[in-house]
Structures are given as C-alpha cells and as structure tokens.
C-alpha positions as a printed Julia matrix, in Angstrom:
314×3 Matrix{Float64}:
  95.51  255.77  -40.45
  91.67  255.41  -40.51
  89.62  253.46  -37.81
  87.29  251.41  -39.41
  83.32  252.14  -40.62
  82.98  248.51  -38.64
  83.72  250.43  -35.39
  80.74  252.65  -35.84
  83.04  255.66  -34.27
  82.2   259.23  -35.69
  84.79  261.8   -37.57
  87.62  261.41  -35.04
  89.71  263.99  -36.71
  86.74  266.54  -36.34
  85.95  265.29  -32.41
  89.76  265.46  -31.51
  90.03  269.1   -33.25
  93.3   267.2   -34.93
  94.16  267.81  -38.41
  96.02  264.53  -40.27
  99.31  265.81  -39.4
  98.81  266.17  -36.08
  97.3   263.23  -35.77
  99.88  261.16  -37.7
 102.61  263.11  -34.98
 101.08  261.67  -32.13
 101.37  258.15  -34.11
 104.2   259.49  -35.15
 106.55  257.48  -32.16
 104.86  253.53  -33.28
 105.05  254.5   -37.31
 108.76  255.29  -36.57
 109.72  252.57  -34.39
 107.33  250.04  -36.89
 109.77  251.08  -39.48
 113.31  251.02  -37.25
 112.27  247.39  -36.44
 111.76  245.93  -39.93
 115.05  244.62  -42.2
 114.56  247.4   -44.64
 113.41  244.66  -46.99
 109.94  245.17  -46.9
 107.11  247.54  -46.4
 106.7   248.96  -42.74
 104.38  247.55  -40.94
 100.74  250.2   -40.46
  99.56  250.88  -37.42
  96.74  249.38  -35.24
  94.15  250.71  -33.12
  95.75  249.16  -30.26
  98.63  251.94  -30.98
  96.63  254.42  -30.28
  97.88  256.29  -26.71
  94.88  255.57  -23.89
  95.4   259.64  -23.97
  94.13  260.03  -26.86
  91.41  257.04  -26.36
  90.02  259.15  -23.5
  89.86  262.4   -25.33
  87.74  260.26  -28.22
  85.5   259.17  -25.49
  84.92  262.18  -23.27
  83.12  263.4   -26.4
  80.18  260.26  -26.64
  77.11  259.47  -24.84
  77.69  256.78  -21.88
  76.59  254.31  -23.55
  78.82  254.57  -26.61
  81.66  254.39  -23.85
  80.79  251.41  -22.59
  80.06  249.87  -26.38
  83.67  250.88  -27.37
  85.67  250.28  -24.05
  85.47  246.64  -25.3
  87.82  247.28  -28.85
  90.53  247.16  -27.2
  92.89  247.67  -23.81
  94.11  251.64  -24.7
  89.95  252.1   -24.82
  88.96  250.07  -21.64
  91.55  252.18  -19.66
  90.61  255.3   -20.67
  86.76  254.69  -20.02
  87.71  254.34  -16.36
  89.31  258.52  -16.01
  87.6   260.14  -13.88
  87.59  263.48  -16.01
  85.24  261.57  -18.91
  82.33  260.21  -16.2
  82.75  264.01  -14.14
  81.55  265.65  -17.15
  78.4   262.88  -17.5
  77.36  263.53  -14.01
  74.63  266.26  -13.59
  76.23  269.27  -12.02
  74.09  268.59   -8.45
  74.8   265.2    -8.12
  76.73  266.4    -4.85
  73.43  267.84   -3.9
  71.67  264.4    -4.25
  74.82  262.66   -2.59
  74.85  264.87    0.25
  71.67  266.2     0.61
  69.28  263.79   -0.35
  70.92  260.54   -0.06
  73.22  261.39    2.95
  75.48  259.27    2.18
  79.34  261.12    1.51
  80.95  257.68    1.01
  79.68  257.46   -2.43
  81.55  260.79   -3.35
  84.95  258.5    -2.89
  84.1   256.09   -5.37
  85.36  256.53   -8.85
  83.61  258.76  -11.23
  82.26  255.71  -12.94
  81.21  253.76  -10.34
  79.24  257.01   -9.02
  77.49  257.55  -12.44
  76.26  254.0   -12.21
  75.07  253.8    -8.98
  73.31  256.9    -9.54
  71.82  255.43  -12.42
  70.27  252.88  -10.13
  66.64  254.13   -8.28
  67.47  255.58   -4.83
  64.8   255.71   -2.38
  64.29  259.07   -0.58
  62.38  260.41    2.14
  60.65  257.74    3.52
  60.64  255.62    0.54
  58.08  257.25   -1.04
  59.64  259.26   -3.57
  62.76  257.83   -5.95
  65.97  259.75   -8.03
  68.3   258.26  -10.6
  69.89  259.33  -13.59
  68.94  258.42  -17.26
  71.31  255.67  -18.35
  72.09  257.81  -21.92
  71.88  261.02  -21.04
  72.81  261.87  -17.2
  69.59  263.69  -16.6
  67.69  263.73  -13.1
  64.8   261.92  -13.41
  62.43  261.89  -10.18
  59.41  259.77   -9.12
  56.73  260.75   -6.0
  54.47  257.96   -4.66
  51.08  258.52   -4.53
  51.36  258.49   -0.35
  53.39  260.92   -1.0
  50.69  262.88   -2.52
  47.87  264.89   -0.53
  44.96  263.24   -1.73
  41.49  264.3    -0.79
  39.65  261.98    1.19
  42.52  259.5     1.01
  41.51  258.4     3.96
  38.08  257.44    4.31
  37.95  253.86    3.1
  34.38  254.34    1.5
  36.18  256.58   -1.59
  39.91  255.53   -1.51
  41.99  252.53   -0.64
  45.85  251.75   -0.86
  45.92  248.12   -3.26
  49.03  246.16   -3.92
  50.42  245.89   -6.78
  53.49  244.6    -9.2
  53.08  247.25  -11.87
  54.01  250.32   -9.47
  57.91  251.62   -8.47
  56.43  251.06   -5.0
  54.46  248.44   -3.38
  51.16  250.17   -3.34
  48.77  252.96   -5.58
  45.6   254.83   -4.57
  42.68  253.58   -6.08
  39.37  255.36   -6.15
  36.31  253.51   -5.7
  34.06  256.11   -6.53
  33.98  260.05   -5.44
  32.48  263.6    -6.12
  35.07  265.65   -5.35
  38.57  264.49   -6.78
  41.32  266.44   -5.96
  45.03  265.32   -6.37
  48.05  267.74   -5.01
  51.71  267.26   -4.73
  54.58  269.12   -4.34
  58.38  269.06   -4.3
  61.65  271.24   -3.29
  64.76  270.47   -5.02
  67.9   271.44   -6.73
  67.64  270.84  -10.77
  70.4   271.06  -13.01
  69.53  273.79  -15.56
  67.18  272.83  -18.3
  63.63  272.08  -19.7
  61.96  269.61  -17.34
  58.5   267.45  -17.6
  55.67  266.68  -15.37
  53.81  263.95  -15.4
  50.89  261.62  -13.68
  50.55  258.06  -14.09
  47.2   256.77  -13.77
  45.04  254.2   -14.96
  41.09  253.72  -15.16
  40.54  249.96  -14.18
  41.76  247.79  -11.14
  44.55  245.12  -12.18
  45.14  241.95  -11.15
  46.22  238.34  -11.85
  44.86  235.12  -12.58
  46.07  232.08  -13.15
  49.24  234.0   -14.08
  47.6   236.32  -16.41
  46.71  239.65  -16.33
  43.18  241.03  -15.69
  41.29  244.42  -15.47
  38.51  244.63  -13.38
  36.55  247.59  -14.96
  34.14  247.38  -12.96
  33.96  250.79  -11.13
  35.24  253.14  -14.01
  32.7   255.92  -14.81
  32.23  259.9   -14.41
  35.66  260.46  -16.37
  34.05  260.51  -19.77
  31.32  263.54  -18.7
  33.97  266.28  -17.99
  37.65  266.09  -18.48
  40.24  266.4   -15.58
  42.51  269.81  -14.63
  45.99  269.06  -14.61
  48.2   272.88  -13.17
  51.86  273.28  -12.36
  53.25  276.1   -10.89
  56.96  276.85   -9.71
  58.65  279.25   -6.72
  59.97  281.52   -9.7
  56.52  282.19  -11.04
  56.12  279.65  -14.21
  52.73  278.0   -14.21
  51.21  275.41  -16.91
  47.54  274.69  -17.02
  46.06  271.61  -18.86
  42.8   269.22  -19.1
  41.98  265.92  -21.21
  39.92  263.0   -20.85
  40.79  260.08  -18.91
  40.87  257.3   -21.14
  42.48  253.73  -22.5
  41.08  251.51  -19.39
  43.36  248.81  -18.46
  46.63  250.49  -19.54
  48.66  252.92  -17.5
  48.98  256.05  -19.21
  51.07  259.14  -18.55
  48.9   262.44  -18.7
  51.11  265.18  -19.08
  50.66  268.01  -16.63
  53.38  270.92  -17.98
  57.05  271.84  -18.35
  59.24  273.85  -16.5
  62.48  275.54  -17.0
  65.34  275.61  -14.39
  67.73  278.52  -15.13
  69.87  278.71  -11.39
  71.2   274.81  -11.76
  72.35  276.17   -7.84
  69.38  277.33   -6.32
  66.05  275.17   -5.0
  63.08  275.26   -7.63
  59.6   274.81   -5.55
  57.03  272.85   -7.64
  53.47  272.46   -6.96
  51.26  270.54   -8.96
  47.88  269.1    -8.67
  44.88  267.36  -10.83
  41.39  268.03  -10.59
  37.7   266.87  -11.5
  35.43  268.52   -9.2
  32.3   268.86  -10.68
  29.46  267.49   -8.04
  27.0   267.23  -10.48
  28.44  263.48  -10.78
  30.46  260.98   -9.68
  33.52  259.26  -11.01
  35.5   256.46  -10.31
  37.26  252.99  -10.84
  41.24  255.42  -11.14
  44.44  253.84  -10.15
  46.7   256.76   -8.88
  50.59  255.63   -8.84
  53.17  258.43   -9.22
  53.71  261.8   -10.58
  57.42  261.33  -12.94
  59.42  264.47  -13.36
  61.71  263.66  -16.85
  64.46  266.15  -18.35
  62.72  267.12  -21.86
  65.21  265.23  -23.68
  63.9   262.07  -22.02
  59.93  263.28  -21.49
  59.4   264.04  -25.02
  59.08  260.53  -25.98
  56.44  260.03  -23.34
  54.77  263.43  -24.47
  54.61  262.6   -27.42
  51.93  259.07  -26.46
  50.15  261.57  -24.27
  46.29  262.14  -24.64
C-alpha cells in the first residue's frame, strides 16, 4: 500500500521505523477480511487510507510540525482522531509551559484542558504582569516567544514631558509607545527573570524614527523631529545571570518603518532553572542631540524563529 504523492506526507515507512512487512501485518487484519468478503471471483479489493488504525495515524503525526497536523487531520476520520491524543500535542508543548501556566499566568485550570486545546491557547498572546509584557508560543514550532512594553522599560527621563511622551497608537502589541521628542542623553534599559526552555534565543528592539499617524484613513509619518541618529550610532548590550554578554551598535535608520535592531543571542542550557537578562540601548554622546524615535517593545524569539528577523536587521 502507498499513500499518495497528492497527500504531501513524507517516507512513512522511514517515520514509523516499519519495514513493508511490518507494515503490511498491521494491514494485515482489513487485506484479510477484504479478501474473506469477496466471491472468490474477482480480485480483492486494496486497501484505503481510511483502513489505516487511528494508532498508527497518531504515531505518523506525533512525528510533524503542528501545522502539518492540523493540514492532515482533515484526510480522513482515523487522522482527525488521532490529532486529538494527548501524547502528540505533550511533546509540542515547550517543556515549561507548566511554569508559564502556573507561574506566570496563574491560572491551573488551563492544565485540565486537553493537550491540544492547551497548545492553542498558548499560542494565543497572554498578558502578564500588569499588561505590559506578553508570552505565546510560535504557531509552527512551540517556541516561547516574549514581548516587554516600553512602560515596562526604565527609560531615562521618561518622565519629563519636555523629552518623552507616551502616544497612542494601532501599530503597537499595546495601546501606547515612548516617543522621544528630542534628548541628549538617551538611555534605554530593561530586564527580565524567567524560565526558558533550553536553546539559542534572540533579542530584539523595535523602534522607529518618525511619528505615525492617520489621515483620512491613510497612513502618515510625521518626520518632523528625527535628527542626531545619523552623527553616532546607538549601543545595543545584553548580558545574562550565567555570565553571557553580547555587545552591538548600528545606525538608526529607514524613517517611517518599524524596524527590529538586533541586540544579541543567548543560550539557555538549565531548561529548569531562571535565566536573568539585562539589556539596554544607548546614544549618549552630549555633544548633540537626537530625536523624533518611537520606542515600542523589546521581542525575545527562539533562533529558529529570530533568524528570519535577523536576517532584515541593519
């Protein structure tokens, strides 16, 4: 028996670990009982993919990405059951999502819903601490991906309404971002404590030189106060509880388009212990001023997820 190129399914002899024998044994039952049914007359009837056991369906599918489940959950009954166990969507879940659950969600009931139904929710954007900083899980990969307002960053002279100001805005996670009228010293820190699975991890800050706006149901970029970020590039640092530490500076650039500037990786190796990040970015030369930046978040991706975004980085 041989599912069809049509399906788009990979070798499913080589991600069962089946040879063709045992394969056609566990088929073995329907091929038997297609033959005990006919008159003899005729050829026996082949099998279907519907014949194959939802046992088997599952083991096909604990071996794809989520969404290559979901894409192949609709051939057929025996696949739609078996993309509900619990055992496939346990081994897509990062291995702290009890840690978000409990810890930073505090909310337990969502550890009784089915492994599925847990994956997706997590998948959703879940406000934290305030509302100022955001979790979820990448859709095709299960990675924690993290998101930190800018009031959730310490910003220096955030405060005093003749540099800084908090602007609404559509184009943000959150309802607001930091916009700088005009400054000397520009200093921009965060930092964060929490439990990573294991693995290569991205920092980033999203920023954009120019104020946005609509009009008339367009979009507009009032440029108006941009300056100082050509003259000397900005500092972007990382640094971690276990002693890793990234350094990096560019040139603010591309006015009227949010950018992210990448500010460093850093590896996880204890997916059970809590990894301390600092980060910050800097200009603070006084010999001029600069101006006219939106501020929104700093994004912490899984590499598999952050390269893409690397990759369109200054």
């Amino acid at each position: 028996m041989r599912l069809g190129p049509n399906l788009g399914l990979p070798n499913h002899d080589k991600i069962l670990g089946f040879g063709v024998q045992t394969r056609r044994d566990l088929m073995g039952a329907n091929i038997s009982g297609a033959v005990a049914d006919g008159d003899g007359d005729g050829p026996p009837s082949r099998p279907r993919l519907g014949d194959i056991p939802e046992s088997c369906a599952a083991l096909v599918l604990a071996q794809l990405d989520p969404p290559e489940i979901c894409k192949l959950s609709r051939l057929n009954r025996s696949f739609c059951g078996a993309s509900s166990a619990d055992f496939i969507w346990e081994s897509k879940l990062p291995s702290n999502y009890r840690f978000i659950v409990e810890k930073v969600l505090g909310d337990t009931t969502l550890l009784t819903l089915q492994r599925k139904e847990l994956y997706a929710r997590l998948c959703r954007p879940i406000l934290f601490d305030a509302g100022t900083k955001e979790v979820w899980l990448d859709k095709s990969t299960g990675g924690v991906c993290l998101s930190i307002s800018s009031k959730a960053l310490t910003i220096t002279g955030i405060d005093d309404r003749r540099y800084w100001s908090h602007i609404s805005t559509e184009e943000s996670r959150y309802p607001t971002v930091a916009y700088l009228q005009q400054i000397w010293w520009f200093e921009v820190d965060g930092e964060l404590e929490f439990q990573f699975p294991a693995g290569t991890y991205c920092l980033f800050f999203r920023l954009q030189l120019g104020k946005s706006s609509k009009r008339l149901g367009r979009r507009f970029c009032n440029a108006e106060h941009v300056h100082g970020w050509d003259i000397k590039p900005a500092r972007f640092q990382l640094t971690t509880s276990d002693g890793q530490r990234a350094v990096s500076q560019c040139y603010l650039d591309n006015p009227g388009n949010w950018v992210l500037y990448h500010v460093g990786d850093f590896i996880v190796e204890n997916p059970n212990a809590l990894t301390k990040i600092k980060f910050s970015m800097t200009q603070i030369d006084c010999t001029h001023t600069k101006g006219g930046l939106c501020v929104d978040t700093a994004l912490i991706y899984p590499s598999s997820v952050g390269k893409e975004f690397r990759s369109s980085c200054p």
